[in-house]
C-alpha positions as CSV (number, residue, x, y, z in Angstrom):
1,X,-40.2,43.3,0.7
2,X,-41.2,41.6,-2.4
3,X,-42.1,44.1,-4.6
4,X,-42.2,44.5,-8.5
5,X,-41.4,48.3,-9.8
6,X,-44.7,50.0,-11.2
7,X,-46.2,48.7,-14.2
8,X,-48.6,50.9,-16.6
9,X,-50.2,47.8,-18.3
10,X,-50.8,45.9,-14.6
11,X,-52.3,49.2,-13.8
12,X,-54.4,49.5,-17.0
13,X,-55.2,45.6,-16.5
14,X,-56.8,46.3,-12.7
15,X,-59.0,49.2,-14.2
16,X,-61.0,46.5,-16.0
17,X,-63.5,46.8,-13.6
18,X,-64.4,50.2,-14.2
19,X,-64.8,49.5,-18.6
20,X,-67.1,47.0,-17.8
21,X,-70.8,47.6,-18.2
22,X,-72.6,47.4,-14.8
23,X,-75.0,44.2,-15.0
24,X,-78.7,44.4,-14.0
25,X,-81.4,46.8,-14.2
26,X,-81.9,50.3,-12.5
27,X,-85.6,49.3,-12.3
28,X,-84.7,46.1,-10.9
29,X,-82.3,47.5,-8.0
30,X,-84.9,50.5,-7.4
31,X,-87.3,47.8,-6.7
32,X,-85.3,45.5,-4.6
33,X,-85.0,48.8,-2.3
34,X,-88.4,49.2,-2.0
35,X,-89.5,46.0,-1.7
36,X,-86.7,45.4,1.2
37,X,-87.6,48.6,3.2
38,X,-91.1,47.6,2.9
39,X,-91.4,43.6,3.5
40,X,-88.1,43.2,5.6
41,X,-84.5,41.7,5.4
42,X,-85.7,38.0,5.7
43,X,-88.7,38.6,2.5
44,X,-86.2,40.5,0.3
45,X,-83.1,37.8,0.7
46,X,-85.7,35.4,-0.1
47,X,-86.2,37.2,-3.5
48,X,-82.6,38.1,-3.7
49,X,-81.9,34.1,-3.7
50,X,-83.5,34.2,-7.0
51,X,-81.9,37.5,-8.5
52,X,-78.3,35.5,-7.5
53,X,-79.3,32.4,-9.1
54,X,-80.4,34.5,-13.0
55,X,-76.5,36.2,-12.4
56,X,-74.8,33.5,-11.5
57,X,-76.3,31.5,-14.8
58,X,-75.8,34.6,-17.2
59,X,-72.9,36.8,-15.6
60,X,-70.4,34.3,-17.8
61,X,-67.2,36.9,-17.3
62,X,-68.0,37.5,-13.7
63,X,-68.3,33.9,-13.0
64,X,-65.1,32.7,-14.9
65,X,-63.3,35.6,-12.4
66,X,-64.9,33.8,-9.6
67,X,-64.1,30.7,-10.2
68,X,-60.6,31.3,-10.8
69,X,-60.2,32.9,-7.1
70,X,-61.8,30.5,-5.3
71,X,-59.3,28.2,-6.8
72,X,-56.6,29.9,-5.7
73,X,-58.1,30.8,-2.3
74,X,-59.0,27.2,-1.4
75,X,-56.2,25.2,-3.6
76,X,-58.9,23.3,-5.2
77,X,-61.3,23.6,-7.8
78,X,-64.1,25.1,-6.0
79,X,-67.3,23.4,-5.5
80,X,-70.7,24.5,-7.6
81,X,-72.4,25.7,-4.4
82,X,-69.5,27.1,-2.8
83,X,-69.1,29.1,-6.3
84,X,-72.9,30.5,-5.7
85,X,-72.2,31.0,-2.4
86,X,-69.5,33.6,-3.3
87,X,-72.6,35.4,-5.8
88,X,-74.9,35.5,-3.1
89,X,-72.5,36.9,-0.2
90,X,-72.1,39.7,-2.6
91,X,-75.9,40.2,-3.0
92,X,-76.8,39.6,1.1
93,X,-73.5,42.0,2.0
94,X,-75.1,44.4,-0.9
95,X,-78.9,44.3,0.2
96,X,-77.6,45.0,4.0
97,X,-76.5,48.3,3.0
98,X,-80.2,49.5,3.1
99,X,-80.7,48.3,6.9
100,X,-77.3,49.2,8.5
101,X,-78.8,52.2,10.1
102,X,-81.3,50.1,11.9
103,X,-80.0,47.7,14.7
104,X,-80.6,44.5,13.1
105,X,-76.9,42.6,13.3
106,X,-74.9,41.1,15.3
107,X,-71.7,42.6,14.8
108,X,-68.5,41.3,16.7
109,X,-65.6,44.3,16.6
110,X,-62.0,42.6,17.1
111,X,-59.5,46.0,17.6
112,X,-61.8,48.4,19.0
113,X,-58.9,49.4,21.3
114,X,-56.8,50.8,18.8
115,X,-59.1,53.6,18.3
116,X,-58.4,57.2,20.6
117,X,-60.2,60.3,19.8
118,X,-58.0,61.1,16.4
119,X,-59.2,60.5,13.2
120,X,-57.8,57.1,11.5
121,X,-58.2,56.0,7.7
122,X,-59.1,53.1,7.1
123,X,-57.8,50.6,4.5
124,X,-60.3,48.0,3.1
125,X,-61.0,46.3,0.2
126,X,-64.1,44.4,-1.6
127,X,-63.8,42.2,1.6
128,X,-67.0,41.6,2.9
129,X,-69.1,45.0,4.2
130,X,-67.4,48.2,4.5
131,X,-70.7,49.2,5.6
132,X,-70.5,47.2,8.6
133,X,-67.6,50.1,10.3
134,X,-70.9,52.5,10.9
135,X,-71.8,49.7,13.3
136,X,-69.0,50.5,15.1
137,X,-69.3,54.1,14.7
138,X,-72.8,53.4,16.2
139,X,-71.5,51.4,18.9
140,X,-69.1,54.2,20.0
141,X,-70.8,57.2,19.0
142,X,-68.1,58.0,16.2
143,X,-68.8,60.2,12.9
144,X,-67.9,57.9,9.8
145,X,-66.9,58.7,6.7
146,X,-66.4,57.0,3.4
147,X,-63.9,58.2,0.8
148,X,-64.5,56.4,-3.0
149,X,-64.7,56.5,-6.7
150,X,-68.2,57.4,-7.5
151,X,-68.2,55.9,-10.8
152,X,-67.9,52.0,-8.9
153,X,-71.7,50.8,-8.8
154,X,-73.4,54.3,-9.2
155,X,-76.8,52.5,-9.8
156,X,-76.7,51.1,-6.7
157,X,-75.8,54.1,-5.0
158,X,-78.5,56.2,-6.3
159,X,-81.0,53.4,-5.4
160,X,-79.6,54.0,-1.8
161,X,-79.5,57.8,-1.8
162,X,-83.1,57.6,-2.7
163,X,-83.8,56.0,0.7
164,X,-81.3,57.3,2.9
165,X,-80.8,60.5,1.9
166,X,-79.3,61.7,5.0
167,X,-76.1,59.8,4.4
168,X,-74.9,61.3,1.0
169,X,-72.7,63.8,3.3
170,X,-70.9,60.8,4.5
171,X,-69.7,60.3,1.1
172,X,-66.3,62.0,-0.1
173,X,-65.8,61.5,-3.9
174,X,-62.3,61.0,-4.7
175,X,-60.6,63.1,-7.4
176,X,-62.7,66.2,-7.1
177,X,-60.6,69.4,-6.3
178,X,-62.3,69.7,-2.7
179,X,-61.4,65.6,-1.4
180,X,-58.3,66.6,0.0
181,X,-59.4,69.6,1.9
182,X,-62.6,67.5,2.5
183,X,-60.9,64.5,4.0
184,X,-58.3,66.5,6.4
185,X,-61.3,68.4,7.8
186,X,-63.0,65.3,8.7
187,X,-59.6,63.3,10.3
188,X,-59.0,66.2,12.2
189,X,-62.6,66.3,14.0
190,X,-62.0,62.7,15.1
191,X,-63.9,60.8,12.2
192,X,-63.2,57.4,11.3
193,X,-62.7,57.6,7.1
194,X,-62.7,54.5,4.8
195,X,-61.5,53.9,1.8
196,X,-61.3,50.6,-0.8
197,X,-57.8,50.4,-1.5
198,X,-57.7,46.9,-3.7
199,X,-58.4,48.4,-6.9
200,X,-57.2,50.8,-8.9
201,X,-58.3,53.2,-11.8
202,X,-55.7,52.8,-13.9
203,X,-53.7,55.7,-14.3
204,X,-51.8,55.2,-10.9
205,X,-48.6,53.4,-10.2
206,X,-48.9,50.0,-9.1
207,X,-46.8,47.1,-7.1
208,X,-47.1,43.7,-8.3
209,X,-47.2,41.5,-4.8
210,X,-47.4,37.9,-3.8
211,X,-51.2,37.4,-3.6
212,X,-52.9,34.0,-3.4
213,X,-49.8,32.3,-4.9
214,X,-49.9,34.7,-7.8
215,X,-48.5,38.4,-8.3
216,X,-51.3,40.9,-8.5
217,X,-51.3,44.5,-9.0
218,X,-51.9,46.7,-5.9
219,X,-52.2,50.5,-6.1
220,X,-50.1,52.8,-4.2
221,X,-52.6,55.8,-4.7
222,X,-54.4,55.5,-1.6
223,X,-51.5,54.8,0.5
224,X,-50.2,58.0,-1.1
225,X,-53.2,59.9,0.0
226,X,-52.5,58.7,3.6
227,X,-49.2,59.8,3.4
228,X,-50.3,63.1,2.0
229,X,-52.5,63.7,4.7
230,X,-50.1,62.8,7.8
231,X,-53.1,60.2,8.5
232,X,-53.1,56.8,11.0
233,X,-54.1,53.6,9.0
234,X,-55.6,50.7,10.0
235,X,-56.5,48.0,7.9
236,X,-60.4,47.1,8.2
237,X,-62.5,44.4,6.9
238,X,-66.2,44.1,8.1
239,X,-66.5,39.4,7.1
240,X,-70.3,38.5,6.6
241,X,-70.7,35.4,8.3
242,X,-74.3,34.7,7.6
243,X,-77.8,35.4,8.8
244,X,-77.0,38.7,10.8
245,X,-73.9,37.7,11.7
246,X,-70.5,40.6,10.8
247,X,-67.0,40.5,12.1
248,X,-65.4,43.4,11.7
249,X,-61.4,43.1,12.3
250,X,-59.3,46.5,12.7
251,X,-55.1,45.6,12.9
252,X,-52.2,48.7,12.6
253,X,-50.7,49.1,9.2
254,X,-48.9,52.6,9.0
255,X,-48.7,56.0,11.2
256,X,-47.2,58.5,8.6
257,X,-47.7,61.4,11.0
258,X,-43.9,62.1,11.1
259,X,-42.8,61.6,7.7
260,X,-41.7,65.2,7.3
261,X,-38.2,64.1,9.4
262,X,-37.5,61.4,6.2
263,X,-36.1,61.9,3.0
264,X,-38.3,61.1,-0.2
265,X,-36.5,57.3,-0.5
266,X,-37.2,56.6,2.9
267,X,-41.4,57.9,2.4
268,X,-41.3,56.1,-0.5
269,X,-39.8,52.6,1.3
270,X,-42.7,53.6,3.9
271,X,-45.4,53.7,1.6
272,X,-44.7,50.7,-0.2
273,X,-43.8,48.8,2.9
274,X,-47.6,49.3,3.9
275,X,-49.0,48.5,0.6
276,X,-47.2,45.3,0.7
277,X,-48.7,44.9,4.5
278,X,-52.1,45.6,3.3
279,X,-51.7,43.0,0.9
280,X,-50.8,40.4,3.0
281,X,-53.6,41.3,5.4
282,X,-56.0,41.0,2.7
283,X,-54.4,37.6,1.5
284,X,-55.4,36.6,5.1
285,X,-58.6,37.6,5.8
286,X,-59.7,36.1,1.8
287,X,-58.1,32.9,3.5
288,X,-60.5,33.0,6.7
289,X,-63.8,33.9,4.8
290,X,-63.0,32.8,0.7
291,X,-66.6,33.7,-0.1
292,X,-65.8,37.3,0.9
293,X,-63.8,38.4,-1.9
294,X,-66.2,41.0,-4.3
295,X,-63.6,41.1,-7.1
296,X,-66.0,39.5,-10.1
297,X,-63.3,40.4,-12.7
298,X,-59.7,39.0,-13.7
299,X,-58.1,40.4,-10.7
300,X,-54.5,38.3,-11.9
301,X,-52.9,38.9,-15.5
């Protein structure tokens, strides 16, 4: 496996994203809420067209970020409307949030059969919708959960608590004394949990991996968690493909339910053997949809 030892500075380098001020306006994301719940999905992307276009012209750092992946995704300097494109998948994928409970999508499920009646984590990343699993859990009558730093966009998530309010159970907040305890009761009564595990907050180890012809930093912390918590993983990744069009892909990555027969080297080879998996799955799915990738900030150092 090609894998660089932690590094405290790569890690403190990927927490970027949490120092930087969150762009836009409470007021303005309150209203976007409400005007979509009221006039529809097809009347609010028409307005969020024009909220994409004021970002993309004055989000300079965010736009730098995105330029530089695309480049590396596609080999080639990217293209002005494929590098709005990328600002507004992020704003349609963002605005869907508010109508996932309703059955407006056409979502195609590739590795539904993996699932059984245990609980499985679920590894994703700022891929595309992570929202997009409850239209599997929906499909297949499953309880879903979603395990995250509640920090990451908390303006956006109050807008949505505000109008779904039933959901904020569904939440589990990492780092609070209760997650752990949270998260096993919820595996073990068959849910499906997710969690983002493509950035990190800074104070966790890291291992620098190949990624788009580059190393990046990838955190071990929530492959430590799965570890922890003798949990299934799957990787998972819900692609928008336009309109109301999702795919959501589900492949194996690690089953750490025995690792109480290996030494500490050998769960440490295991958990950084599926980090380095994880990255290569992401690598690939960035690849197959390049206007999928949510990381607005200098995700290489």
């Amino acid at each position: 496996m090609s894998a660089a030892p932690s590094d405290p500075h790569a890690a403190r380098a990927g927490a970027e994203w949490t120092q930087r001020a969150e762009r836009g306006s409470a007021v303005l994301i309150r209203f976007i809420v409400w005007f979509a719940r009221r006039a529809g999905r097809g009347p609010a992307r028409a307005l969020l067209r024009v909220v994409t276009a004021y970002f993309f012209l004055f989000a300079g750092a965010a736009r730098r970020a995105s330029h530089d992946y695309l480049a590396r995704c596609l080999g080639r300097a990217p293209t002005l409307a494929e590098r709005y494109r990328h600002f507004f998948a992020f704003a349609a994928v963002t605005l869907d949030r508010v109508f996932f409970l309703e059955e407006l999508f056409e979502i195609d499920v590739q590795g539904a059969e993996l699932f059984d009646e245990r609980g499985v984590l679920l590894m994703g990343a700022h891929l595309g919708s992570f929202e997009a699993m409850r239209g599997l859990g929906r499909v297949h009558a499953r309880d879903v959960a979603m395990a995250m730093y509640e920090e990451n966009a908390r303006k956006v998530q109050s807008a949505l608590a505000a109008v779904a309010p039933e959901r904020v159970d569904d939440v589990i907040a990492l780092g609070r004394l209760d997650a752990m305890l949270r998260l096993t009761e919820r595996l073990e009564a068959g849910a499906l949990v997710g969690v983002l595990a493509d950035r990190t907050l800074g104070d966790e180890p890291v291992l620098e991996l190949p990624f788009l012809g580059r190393p990046a930093p990838f955190p071990t912390g929530p492959m430590r968690m799965a570890a922890a918590l003798r949990a299934r993983v799957l990787f998972m990744t819900g692609l928008y493909r336009g309109g109301k069009r999702y795919e959501v892909h589900f492949e194996p990555l690690a089953d750490f339910g025995s690792l109480e027969k290996l030494s500490r080297a050998e769960r440490e080879e295991r958990v950084n053997a599926a980090v380095a998996d994880y990255a290569r799955r992401l690598e690939h799915y960035c690849r197959a949809a390049p206007d999928n990738f949510f990381n607005f900030y200098a995700f290489w150092k």
